[in-house]
C-alpha positions in Angstrom: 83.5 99.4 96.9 86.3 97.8 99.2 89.1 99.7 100.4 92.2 98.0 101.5 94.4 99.1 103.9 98.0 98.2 106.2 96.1 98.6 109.7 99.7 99.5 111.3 100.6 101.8 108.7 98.6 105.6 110.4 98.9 107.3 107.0 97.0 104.4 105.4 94.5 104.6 108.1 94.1 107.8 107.3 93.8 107.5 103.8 91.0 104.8 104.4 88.9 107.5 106.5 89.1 109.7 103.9 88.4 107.6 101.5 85.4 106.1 102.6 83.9 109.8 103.6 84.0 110.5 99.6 82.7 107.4 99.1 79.7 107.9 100.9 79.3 111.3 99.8 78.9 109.2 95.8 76.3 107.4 97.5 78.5 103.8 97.3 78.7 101.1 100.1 82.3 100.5 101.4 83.5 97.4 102.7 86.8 98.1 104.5 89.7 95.7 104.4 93.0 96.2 107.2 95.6 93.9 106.4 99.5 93.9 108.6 101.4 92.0 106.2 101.7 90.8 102.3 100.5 87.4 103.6 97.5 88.9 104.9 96.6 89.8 101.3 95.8 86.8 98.9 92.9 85.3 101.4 91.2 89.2 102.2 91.2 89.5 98.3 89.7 85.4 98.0 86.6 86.9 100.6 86.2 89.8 98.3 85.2 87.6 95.2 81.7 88.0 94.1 81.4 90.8 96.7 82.6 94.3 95.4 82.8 96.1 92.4 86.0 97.8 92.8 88.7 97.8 94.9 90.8 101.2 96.8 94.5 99.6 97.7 95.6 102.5 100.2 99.3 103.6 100.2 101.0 101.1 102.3 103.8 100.3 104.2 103.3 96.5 104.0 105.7 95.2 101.5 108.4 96.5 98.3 106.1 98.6 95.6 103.7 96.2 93.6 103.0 94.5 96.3 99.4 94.6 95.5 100.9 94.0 91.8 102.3 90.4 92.6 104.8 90.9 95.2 104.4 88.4 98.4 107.5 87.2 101.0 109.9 87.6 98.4 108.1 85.1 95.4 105.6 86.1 93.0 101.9 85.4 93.4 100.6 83.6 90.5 98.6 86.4 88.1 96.8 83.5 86.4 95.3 82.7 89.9 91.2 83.4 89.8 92.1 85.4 93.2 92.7 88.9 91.7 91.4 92.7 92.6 87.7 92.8 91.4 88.6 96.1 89.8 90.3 99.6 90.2 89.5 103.1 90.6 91.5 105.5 88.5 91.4 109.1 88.7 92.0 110.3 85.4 88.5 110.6 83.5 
């Protein structure tokens, strides 16, 4: 499991903690990702490929709502691209 994260965001820091914590307690590995800006994004997701088998986007303070979702220095990033989020984590069962 990865868990991404705005390193200059504290709540989101936070959130990362915790989140791996409950991770472990399941037993799963945790690779932990800090990004500072949308930019930042694209090329942490590109080292994740092959790597992970879900992905844990930590609220953040990083860029307008989505921005994990497409949203990247004011253009969209191209869905179609073979860089995209190995996978979520919902809560609802």
């Amino acid at each position: 499991m990865a868990i991404m994260a705005n390193a200059g965001y504290a709540a989101a820091v936070v959130e990362m903690a915790e989140m791996e914590a409950a991770a472990h307690t399941l037993g799963l590995n945790v690779t932990k990702l800090q990004v500072q800006r949308p930019d930042d994004i694209p090329p942490t997701m590109e080292r994740l490929k092959g790597r992970t088998d879900a992905l844990y986007a930590c609220a953040a303070n990083i860029a307008p709502a989505g921005c994990f979702h497409g949203v990247g220095r004011g253009r969209p990033i191209d869905q179609s691209s073979s860089v995209a989020p190995p996978g979520r984590l919902s809560a609802a069962t």
